[in-house]
N, CA, C and O atoms as a printed pandas DataFrame, in Angstrom:
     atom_number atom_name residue_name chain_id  residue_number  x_coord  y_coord  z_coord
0              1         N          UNK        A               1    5.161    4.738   -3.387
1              2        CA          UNK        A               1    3.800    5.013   -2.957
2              3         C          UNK        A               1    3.814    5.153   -1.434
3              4         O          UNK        A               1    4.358    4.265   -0.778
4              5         N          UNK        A               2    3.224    6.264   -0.791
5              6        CA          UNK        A               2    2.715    6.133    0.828
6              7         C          UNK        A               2    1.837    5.887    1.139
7              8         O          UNK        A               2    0.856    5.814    0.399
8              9         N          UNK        A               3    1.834    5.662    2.347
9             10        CA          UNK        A               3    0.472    5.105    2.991
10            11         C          UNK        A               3   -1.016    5.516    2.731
11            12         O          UNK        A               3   -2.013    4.796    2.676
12            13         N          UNK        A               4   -0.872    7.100    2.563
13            14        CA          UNK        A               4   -2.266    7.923    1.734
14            15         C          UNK        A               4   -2.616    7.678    0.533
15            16         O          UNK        A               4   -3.758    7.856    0.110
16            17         N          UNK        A               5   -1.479    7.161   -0.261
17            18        CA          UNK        A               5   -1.529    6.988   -1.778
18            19         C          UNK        A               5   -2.183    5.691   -1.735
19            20         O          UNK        A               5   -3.326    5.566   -2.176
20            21         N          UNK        A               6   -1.595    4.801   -1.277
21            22        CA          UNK        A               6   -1.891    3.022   -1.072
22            23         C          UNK        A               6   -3.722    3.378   -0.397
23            24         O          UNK        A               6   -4.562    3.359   -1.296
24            25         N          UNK        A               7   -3.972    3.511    0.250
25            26        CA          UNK        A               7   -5.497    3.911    0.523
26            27         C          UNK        A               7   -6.130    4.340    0.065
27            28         O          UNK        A               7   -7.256    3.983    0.413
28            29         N          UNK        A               8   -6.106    5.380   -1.015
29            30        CA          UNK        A               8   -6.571    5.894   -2.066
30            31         C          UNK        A               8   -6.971    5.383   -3.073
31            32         O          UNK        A               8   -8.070    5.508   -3.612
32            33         N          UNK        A               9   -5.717    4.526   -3.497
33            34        CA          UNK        A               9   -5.894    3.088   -4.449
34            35         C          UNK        A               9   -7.017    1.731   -4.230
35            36         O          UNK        A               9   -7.924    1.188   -4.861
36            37         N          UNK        A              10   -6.268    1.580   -2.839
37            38        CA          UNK        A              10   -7.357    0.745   -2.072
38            39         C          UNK        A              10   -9.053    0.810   -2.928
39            40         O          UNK        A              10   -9.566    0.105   -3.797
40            41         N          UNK        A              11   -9.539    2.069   -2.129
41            42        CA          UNK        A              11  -10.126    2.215   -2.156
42            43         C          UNK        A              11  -11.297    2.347   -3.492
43            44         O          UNK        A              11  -12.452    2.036   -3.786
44            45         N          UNK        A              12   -9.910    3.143   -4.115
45            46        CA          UNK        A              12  -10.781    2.702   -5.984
46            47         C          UNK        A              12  -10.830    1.609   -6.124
47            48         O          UNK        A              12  -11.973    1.152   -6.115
48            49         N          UNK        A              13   -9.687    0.619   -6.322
49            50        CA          UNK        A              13   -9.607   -0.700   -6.150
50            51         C          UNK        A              13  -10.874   -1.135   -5.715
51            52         O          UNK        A              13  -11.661   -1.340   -6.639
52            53         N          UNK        A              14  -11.288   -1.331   -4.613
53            54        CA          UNK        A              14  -12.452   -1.550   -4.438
54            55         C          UNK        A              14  -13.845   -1.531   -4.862
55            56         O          UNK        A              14  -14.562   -2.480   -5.181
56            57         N          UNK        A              15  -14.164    0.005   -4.798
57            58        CA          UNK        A              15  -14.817    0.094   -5.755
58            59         C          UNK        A              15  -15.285   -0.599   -7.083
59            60         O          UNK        A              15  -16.276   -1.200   -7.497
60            61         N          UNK        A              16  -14.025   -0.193   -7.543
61            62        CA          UNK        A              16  -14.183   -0.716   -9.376
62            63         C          UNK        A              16  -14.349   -2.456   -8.902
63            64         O          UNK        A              16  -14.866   -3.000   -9.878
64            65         N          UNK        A              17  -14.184   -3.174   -8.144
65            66        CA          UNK        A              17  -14.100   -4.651   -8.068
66            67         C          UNK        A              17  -15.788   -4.948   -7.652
67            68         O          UNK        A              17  -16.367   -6.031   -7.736
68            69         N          UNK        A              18  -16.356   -3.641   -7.186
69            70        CA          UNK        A              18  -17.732   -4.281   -6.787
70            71         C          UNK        A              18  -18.561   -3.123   -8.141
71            72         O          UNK        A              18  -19.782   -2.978   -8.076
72            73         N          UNK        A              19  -17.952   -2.571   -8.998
73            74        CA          UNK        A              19  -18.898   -1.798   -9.680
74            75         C          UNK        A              19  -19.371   -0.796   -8.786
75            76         O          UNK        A              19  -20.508   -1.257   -8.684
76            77         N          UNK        A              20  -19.381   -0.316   -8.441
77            78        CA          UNK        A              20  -19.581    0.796   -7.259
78            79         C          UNK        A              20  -18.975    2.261   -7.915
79            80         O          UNK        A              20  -17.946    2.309   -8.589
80            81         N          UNK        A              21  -19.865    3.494   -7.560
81            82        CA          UNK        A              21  -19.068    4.489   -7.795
82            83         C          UNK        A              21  -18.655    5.040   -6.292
83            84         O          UNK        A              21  -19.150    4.496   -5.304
84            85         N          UNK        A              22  -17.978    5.844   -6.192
85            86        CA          UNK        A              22  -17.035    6.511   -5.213
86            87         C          UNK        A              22  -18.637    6.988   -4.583
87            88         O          UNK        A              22  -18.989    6.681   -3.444
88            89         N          UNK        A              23  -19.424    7.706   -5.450
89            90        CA          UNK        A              23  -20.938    8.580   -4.196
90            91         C          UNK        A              23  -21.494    7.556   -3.654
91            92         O          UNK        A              23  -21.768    7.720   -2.465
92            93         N          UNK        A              24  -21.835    6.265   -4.226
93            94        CA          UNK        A              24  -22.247    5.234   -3.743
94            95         C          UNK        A              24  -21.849    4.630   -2.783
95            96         O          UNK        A              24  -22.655    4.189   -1.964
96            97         N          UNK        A              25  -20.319    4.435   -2.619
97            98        CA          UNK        A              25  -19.984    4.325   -1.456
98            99         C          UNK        A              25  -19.916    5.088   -0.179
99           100         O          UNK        A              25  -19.337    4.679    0.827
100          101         N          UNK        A              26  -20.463    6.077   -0.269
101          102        CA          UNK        A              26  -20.262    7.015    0.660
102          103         C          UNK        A              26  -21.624    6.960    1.234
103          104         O          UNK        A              26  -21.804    7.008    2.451
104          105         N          UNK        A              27  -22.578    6.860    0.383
105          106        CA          UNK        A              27  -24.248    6.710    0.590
106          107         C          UNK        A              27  -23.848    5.005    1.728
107          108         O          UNK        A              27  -24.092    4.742    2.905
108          109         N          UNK        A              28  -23.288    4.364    0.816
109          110        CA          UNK        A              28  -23.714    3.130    1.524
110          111         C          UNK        A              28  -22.881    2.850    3.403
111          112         O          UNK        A              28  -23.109    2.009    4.274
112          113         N          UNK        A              29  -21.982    3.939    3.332
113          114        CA          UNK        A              29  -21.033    4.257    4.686
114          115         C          UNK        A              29  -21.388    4.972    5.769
115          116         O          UNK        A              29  -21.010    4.995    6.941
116          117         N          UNK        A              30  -22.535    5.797    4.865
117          118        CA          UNK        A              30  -23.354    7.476    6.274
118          119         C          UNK        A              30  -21.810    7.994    6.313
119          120         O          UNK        A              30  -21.309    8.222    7.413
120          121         N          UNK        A              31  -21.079    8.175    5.166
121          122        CA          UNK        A              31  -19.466    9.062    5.001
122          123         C          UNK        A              31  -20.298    9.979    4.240
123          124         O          UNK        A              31  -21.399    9.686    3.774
124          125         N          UNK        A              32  -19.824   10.896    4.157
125          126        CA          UNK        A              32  -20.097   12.063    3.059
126          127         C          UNK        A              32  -19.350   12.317    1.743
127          128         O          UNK        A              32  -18.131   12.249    1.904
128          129         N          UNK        A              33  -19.754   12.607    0.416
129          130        CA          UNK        A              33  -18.731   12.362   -0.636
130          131         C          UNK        A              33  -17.724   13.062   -0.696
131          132         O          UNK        A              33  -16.825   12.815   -1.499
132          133         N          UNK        A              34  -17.677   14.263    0.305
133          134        CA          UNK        A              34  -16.548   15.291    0.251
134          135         C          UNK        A              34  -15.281   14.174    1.168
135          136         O          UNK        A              34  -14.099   13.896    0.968
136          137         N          UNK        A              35  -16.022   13.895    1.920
137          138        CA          UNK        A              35  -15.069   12.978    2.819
138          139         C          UNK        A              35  -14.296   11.835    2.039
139          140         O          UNK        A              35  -13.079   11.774    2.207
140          141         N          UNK        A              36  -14.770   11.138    1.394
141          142        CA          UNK        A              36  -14.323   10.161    0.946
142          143         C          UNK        A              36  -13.211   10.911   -0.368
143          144         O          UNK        A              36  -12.044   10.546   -0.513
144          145         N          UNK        A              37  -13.814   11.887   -1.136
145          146        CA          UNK        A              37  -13.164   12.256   -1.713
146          147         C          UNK        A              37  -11.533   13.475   -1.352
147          148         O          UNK        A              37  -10.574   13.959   -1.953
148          149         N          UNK        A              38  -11.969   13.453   -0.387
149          150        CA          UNK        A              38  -10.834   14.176    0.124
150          151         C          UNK        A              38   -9.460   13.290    0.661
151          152         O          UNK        A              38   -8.270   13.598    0.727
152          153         N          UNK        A              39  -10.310   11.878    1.057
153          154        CA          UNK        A              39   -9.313   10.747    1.191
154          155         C          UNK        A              39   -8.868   10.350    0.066
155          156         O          UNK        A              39   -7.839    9.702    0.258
156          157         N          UNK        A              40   -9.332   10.469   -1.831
157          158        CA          UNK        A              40   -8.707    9.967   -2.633
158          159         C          UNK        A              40   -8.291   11.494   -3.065
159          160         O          UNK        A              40   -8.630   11.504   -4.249
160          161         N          UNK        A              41   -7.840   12.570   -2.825
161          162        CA          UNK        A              41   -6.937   13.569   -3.463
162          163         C          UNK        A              41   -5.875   14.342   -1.893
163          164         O          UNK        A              41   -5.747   14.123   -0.688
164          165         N          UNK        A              42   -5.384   15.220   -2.858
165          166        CA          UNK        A              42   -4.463   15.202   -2.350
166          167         C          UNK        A              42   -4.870   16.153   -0.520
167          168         O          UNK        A              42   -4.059   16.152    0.405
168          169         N          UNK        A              43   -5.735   16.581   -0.480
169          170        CA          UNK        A              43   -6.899   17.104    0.299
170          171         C          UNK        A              43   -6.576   16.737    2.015
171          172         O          UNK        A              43   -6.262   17.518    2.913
172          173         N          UNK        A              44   -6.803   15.142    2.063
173          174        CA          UNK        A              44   -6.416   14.896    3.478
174          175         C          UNK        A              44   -5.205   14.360    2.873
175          176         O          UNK        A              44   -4.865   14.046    1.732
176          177         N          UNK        A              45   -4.534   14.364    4.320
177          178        CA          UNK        A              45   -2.984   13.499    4.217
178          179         C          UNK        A              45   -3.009   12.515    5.274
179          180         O          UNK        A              45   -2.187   11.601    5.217
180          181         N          UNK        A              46   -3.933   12.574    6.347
181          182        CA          UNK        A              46   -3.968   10.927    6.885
182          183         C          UNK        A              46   -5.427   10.806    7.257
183          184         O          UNK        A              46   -5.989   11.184    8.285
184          185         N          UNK        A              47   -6.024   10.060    5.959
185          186        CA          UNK        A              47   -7.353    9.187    6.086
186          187         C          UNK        A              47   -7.313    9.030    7.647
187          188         O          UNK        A              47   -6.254    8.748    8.208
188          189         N          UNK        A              48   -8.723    9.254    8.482
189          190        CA          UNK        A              48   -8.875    8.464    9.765
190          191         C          UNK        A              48   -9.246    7.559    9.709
191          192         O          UNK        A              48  -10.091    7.411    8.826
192          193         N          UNK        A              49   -8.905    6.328   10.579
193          194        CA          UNK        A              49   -9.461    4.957   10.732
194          195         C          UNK        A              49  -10.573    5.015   11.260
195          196         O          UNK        A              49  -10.815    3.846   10.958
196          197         N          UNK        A              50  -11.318    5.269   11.690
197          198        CA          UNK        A              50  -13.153    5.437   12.095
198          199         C          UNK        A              50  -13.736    6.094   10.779
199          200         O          UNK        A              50  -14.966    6.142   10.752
200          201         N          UNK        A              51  -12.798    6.815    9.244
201          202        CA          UNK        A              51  -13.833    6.759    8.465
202          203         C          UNK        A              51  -13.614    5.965    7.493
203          204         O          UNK        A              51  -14.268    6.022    6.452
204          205         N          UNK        A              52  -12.000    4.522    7.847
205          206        CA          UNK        A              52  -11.682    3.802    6.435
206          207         C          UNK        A              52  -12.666    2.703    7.279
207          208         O          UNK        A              52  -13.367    1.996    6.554
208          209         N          UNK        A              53  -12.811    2.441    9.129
209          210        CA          UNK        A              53  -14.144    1.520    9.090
210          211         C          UNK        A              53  -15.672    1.532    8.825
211          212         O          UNK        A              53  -16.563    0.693    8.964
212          213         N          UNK        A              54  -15.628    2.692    8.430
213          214        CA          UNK        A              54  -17.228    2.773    7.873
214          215         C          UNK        A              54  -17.126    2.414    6.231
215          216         O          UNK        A              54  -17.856    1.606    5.655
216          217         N          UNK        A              55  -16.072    3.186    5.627
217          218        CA          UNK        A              55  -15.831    2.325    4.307
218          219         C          UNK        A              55  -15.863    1.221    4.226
219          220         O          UNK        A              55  -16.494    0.782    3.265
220          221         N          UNK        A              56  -15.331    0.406    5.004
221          222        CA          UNK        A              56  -15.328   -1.151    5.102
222          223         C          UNK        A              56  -16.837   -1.805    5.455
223          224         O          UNK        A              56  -17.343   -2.786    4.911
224          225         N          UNK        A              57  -17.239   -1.216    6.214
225          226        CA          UNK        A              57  -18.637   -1.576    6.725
226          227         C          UNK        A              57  -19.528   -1.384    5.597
227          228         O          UNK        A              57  -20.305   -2.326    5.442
228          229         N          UNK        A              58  -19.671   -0.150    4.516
229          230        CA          UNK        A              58  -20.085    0.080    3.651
230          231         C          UNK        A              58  -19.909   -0.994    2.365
231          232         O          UNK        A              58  -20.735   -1.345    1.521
232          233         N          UNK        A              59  -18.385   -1.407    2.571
233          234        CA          UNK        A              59  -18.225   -2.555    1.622
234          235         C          UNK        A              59  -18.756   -3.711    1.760
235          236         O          UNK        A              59  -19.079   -4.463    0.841
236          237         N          UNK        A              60  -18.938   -4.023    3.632
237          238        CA          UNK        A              60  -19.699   -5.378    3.926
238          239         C          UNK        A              60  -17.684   -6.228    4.105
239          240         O          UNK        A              60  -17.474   -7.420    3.877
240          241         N          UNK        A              61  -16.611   -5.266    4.515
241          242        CA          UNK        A              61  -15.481   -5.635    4.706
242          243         C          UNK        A              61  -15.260   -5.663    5.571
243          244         O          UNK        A              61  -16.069   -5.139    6.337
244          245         N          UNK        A              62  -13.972   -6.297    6.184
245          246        CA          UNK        A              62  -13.135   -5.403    7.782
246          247         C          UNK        A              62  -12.166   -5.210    7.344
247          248         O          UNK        A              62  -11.762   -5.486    6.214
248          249         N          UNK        A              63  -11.271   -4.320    8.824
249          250        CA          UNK        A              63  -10.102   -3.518    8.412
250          251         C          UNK        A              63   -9.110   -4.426    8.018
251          252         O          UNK        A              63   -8.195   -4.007    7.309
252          253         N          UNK        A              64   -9.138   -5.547    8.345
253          254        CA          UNK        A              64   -8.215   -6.737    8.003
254          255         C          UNK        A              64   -8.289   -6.851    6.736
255          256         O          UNK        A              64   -7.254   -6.854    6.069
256          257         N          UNK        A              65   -9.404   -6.957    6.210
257          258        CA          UNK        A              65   -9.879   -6.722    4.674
258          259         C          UNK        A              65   -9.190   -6.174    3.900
259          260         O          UNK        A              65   -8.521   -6.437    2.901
260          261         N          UNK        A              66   -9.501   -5.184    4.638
261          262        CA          UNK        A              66   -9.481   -3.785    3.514
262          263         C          UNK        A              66   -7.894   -3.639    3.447
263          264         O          UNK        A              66   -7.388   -3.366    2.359
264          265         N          UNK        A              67   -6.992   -3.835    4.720
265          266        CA          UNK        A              67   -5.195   -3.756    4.455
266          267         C          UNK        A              67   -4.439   -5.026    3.847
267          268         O          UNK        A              67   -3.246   -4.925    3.564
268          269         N          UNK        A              68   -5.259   -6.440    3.610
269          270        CA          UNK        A              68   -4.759   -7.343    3.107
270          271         C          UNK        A              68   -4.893   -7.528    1.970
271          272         O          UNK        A              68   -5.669   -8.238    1.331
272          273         N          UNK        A              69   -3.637   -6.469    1.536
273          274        CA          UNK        A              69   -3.483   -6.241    0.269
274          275         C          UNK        A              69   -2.028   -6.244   -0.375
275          276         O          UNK        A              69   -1.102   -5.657    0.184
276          277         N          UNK        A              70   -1.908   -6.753   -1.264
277          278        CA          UNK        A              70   -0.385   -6.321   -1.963
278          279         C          UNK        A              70    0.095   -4.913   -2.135
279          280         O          UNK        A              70    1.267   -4.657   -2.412
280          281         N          UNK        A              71   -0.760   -4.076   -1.979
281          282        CA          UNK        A              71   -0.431   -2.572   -2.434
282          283         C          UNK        A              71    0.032   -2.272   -1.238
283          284         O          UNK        A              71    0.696   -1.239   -1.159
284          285         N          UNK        A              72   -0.167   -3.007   -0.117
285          286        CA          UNK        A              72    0.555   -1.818    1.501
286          287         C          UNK        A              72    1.781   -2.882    1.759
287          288         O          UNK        A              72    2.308   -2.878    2.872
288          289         N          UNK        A              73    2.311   -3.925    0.603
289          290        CA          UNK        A              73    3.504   -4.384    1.521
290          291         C          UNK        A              73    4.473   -3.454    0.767
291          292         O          UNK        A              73    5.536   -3.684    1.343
292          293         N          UNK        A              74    4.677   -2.713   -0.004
293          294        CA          UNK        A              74    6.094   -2.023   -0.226
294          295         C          UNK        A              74    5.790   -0.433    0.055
295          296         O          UNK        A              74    6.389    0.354   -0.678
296          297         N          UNK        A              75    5.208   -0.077    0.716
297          298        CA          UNK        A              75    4.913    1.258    1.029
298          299         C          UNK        A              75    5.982    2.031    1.619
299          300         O          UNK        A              75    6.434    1.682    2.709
300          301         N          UNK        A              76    6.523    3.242    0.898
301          302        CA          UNK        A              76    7.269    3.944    1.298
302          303         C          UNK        A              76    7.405    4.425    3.443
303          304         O          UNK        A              76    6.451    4.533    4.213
304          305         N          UNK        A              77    8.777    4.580    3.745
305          306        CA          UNK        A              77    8.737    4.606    5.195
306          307         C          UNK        A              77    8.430    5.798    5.186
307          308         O          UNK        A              77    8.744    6.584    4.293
308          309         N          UNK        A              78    7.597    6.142    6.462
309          310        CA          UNK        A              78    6.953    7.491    6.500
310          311         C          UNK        A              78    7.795    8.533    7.749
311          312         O          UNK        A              78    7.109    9.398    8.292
312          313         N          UNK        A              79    9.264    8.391    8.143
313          314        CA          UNK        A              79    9.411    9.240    9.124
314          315         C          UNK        A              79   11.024    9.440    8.489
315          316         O          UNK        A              79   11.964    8.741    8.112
316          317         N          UNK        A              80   10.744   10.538    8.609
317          318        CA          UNK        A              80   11.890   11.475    8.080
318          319         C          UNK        A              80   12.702   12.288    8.506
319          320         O          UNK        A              80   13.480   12.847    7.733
């Protein structure tokens, strides 16, 4: 998994843990659903951090939050 993939997950992850759908979160962020959804396909390839902290803010999270997770400790190395 990479770092885009692991955020992607995240992020459903999330979701599904608060019952939330993906538009809902985007309503609750002032993100737009294209945005958010472009962070869970293959669309963008590096999520920006000013729109995974409005996700978080939307969750009522922080970024500490949102990366303290088991899914980003084995994440593939990204430089090739």
């Amino acid at each position: 998994m990479n770092t885009k993939q692991a955020i992607a997950q995240r992020i459903i992850d999330l979701c599904n843990e608060r019952n939330i759908a993906i538009n809902a979160l985007a309503n609750l962020s002032g993100v737009s659903p294209s945005t958010v959804y472009s962070m869970l396909n293959e669309k963008s390839q590096n999520p920006g951090t000013v729109s995974i902290k409005k996700l978080c803010d939307g969750l009522d999270i922080t970024l500490r939050e949102f990366f303290n997770s088991p899914i980003f400790d084995n994440i593939e190395q990204e430089i090739k």
